[in-house]
C-alpha positions as CSV (number, residue, x, y, z in Angstrom):
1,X,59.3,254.7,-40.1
2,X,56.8,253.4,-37.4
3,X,58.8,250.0,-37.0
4,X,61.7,252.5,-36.0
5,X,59.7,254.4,-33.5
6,X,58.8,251.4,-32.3
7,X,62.1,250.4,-31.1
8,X,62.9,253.5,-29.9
9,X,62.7,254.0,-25.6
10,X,59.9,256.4,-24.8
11,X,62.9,258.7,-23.8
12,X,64.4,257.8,-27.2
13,X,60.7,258.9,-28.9
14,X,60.9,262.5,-26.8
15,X,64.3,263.3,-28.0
16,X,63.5,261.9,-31.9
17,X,60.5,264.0,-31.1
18,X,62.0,268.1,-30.1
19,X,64.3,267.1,-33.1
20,X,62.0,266.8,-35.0
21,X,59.5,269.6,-34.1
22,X,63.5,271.9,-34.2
23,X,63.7,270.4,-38.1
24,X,60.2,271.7,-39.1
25,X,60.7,275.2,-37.5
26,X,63.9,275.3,-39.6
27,X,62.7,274.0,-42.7
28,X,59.5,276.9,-42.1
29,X,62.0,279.7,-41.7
30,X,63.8,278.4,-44.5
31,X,60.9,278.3,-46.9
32,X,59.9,282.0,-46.3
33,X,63.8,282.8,-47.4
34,X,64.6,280.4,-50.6
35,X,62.3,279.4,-52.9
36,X,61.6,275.8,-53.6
37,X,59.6,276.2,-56.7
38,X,61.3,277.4,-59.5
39,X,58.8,278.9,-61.7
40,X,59.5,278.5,-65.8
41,X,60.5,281.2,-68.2
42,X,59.2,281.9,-71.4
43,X,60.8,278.8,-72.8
44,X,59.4,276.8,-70.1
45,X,62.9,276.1,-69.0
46,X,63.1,276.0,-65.2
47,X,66.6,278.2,-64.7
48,X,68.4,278.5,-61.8
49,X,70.6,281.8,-61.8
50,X,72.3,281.1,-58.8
51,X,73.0,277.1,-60.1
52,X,74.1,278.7,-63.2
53,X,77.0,281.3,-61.9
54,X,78.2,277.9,-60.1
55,X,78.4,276.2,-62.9
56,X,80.2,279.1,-65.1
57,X,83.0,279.2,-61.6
58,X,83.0,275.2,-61.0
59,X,82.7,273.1,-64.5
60,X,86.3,274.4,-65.8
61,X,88.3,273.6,-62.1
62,X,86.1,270.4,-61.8
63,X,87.8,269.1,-65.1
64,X,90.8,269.9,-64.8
65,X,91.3,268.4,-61.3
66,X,88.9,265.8,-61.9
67,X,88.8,264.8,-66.0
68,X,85.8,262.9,-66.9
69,X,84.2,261.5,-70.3
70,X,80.7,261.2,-69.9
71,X,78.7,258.7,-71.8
72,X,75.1,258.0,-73.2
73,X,71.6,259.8,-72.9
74,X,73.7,263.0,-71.7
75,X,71.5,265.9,-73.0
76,X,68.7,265.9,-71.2
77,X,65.7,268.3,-72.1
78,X,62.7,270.0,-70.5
79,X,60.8,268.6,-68.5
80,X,60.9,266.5,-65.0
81,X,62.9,263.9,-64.4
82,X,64.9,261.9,-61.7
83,X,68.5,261.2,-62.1
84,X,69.3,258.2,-59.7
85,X,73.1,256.9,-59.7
86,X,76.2,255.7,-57.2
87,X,77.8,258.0,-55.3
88,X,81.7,258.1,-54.5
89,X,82.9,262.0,-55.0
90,X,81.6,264.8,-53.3
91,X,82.0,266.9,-57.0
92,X,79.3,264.1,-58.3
93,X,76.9,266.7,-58.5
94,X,78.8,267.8,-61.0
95,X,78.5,265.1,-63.8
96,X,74.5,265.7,-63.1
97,X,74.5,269.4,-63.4
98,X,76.0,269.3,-67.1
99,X,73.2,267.8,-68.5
100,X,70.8,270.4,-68.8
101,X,70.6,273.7,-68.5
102,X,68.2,274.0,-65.9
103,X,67.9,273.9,-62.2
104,X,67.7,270.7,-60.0
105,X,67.0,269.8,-56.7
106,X,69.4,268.0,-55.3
107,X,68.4,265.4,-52.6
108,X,70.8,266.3,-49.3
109,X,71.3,265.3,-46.0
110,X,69.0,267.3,-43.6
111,X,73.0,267.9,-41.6
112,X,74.2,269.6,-44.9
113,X,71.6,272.2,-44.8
114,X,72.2,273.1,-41.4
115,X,76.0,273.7,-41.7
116,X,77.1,277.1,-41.5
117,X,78.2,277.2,-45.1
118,X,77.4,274.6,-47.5
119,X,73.8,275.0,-46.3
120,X,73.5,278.4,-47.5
121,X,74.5,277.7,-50.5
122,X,72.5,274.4,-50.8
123,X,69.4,275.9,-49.4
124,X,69.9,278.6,-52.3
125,X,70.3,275.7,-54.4
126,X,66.8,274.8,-53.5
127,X,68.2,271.4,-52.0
128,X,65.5,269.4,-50.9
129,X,66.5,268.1,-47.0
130,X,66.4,264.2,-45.8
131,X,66.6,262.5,-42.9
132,X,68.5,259.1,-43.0
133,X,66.6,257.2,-45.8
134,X,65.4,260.0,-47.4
135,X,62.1,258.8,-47.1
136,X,60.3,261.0,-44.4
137,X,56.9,263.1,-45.4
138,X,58.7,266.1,-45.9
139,X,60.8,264.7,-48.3
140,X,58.4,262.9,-49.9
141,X,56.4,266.2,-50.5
142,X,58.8,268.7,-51.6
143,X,60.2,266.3,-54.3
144,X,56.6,265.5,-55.4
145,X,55.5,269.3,-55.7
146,X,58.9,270.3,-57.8
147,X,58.3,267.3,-59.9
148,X,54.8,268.1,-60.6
149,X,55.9,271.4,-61.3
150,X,58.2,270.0,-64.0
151,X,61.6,270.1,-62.5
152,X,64.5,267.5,-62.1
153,X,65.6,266.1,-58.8
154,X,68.5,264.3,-58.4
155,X,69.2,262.2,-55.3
156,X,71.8,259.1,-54.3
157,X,70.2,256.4,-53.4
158,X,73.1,254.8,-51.3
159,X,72.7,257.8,-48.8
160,X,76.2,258.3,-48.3
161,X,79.5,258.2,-50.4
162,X,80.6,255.0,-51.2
163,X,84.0,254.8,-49.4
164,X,84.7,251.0,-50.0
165,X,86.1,249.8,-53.9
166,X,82.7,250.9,-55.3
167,X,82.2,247.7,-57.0
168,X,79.2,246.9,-55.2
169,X,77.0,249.8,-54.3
170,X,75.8,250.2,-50.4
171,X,72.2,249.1,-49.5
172,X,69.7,251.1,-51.7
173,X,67.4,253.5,-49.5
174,X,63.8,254.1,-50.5
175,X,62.8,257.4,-52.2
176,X,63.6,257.2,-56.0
177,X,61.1,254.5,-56.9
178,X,58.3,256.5,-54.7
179,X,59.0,259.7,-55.9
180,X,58.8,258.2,-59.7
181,X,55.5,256.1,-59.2
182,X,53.6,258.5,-57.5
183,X,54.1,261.6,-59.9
184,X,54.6,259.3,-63.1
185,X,58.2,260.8,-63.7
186,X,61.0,259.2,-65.7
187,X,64.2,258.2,-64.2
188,X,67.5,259.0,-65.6
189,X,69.9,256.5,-64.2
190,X,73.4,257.1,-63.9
191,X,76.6,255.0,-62.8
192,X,80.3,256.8,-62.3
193,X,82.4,253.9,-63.5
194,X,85.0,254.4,-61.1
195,X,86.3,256.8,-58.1
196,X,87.3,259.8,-59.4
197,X,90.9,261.0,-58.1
198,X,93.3,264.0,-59.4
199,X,94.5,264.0,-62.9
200,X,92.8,260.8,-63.5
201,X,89.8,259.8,-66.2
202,X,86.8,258.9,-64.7
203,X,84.3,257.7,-67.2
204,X,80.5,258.2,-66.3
205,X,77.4,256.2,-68.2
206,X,73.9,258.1,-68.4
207,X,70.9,255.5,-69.7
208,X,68.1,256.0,-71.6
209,X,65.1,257.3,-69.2
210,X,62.9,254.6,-67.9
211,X,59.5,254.6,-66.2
212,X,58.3,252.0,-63.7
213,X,54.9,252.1,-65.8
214,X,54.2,249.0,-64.2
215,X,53.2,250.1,-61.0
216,X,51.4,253.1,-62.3
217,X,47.9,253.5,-61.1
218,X,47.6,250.0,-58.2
219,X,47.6,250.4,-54.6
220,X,51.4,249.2,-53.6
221,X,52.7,247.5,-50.5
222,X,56.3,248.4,-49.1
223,X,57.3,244.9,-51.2
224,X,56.5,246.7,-54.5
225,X,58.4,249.5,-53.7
226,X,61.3,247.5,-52.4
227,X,61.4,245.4,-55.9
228,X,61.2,248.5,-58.0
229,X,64.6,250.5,-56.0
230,X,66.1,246.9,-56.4
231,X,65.3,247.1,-60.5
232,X,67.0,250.4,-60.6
233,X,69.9,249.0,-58.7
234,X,70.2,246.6,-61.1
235,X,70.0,249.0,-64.3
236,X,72.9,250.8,-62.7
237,X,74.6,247.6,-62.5
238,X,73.8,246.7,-66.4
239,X,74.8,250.4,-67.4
240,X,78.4,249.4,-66.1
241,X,78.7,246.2,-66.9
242,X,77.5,247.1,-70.7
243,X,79.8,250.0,-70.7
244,X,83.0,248.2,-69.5
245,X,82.3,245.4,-72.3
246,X,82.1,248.2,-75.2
247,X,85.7,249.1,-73.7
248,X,87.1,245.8,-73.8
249,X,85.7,245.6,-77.2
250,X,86.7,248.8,-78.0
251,X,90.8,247.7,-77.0
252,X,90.7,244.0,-78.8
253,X,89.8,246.0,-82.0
254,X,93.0,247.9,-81.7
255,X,95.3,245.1,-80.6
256,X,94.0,243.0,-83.8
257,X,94.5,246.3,-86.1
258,X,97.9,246.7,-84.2
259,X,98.8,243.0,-85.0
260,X,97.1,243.1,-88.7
261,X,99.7,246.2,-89.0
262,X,102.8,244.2,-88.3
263,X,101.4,240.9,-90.0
């Protein structure tokens, strides 16, 4: 953040400046009218009705335009968490949402919550707003105070949709690996096989939830941080890899049973 404003002209800083004293009024307005915190029922399960009444109209037209198997740790419980995957459909919220029951918070571009409206209904969502790499103050604080309030936050690390073959994921931006370290939260990572298009399967991998344990508790330089996004990049990687192998396995089982048949 500083090495940016250090680039930036001194006419550059003013502008980056009023835009950013404009985001803060916003995001001051907006806190007085939707709720961040979601406060827990009697079950302790933080629910979201309005997330909920989405779900009951969206999940049935999401599969049907859009089928999917999802595969892995897919029942998630209580409890905070981060989910952390790739990102190539804008219905990839989707995949997230039907793994618990209860709210989450999804990590959006601070543009998305000011459009007319999809930012109503994500700042009903209790969306939490970024700017670029998602890794301003603001950012940083909101996710930290629902996670410490034992919510789920869900956010893309490549920033953007992947529009290219999706075989390699774009540049990793920081916020997961702080987020996690700092509050002691597991991650949840995710990978969506493939691009999802009409009438056509998409298979999506949830992994077991890991901590990055190792950092807990040590005072961490930008290099620690960096190394522990680039381990979750690579998990996402393994997840796909592993889960592509069990499918090649998976069709040499039946072409040997198919050629045992007719042997």
């Amino acid at each position: 953040m500083d090495e940016t404003k250090a680039e930036l002209t001194p006419k550059q800083q003013k502008k980056a400046e009023k835009a950013r004293k404009r985001r803060e009024k916003k995001q001051k307005k907006w806190a007085k009218q939707y709720r961040l915190i979601v406060p827990a029922n009697k079950k302790g399960l933080h629910k979201m009705p309005f997330m909920n009444f989405l779900r009951f109209i969206g999940y049935p037209i999401h599969r049907f335009l859009y089928p999917f198997k999802m595969y892995g740790y897919k029942k998630v419980g209580p409890g905070a968490y981060i989910y952390v995957g790739n990102h190539l459909h804008m219905f990839d919220i989707f995949y997230v949402a039907r793994t618990t029951k209860e709210g989450i918070h999804f990590l959006s571009k601070q543009s998305i919550l000011e459009a007319p409206v999809v930012g109503y209904i994500a700042r009903r969502l209790g969306a939490i707003g970024a700017m670029r790499d998602g890794s301003d103050v603001r950012t940083i604080m909101d996710a930290m105070k629902v996670l410490r309030n034992g919510e789920k936050v869900s956010l893309f690390p490549e920033g953007t949709r992947n529009r290219g073959s999706g075989e390699e994921f774009l540049p990793f931006h920081g916020g997961a690996a702080i987020f996690a370290i700092k509050t002691k939260t597991p991650i949840i990572p995710f990978v969506i096989c493939s691009r999802p298009r009409l009438f056509h399967m998409t298979h999506v991998v949830f992994g077991e939830p890991m901590e990055l344990s190792e950092y807990y508790d040590r005072k961490l330089t930008p290099e620690d941080y960096a190394e522990a996004e680039e381990k979750l990049k690579n998990r996402l990687y393994e997840l796909r890899a592993e889960h592509r192998a069990m499918l090649a396995e998976k069709k040499n089982k039946k072409k040997n049973k198919k050629k045992k048949e007719k042997g």
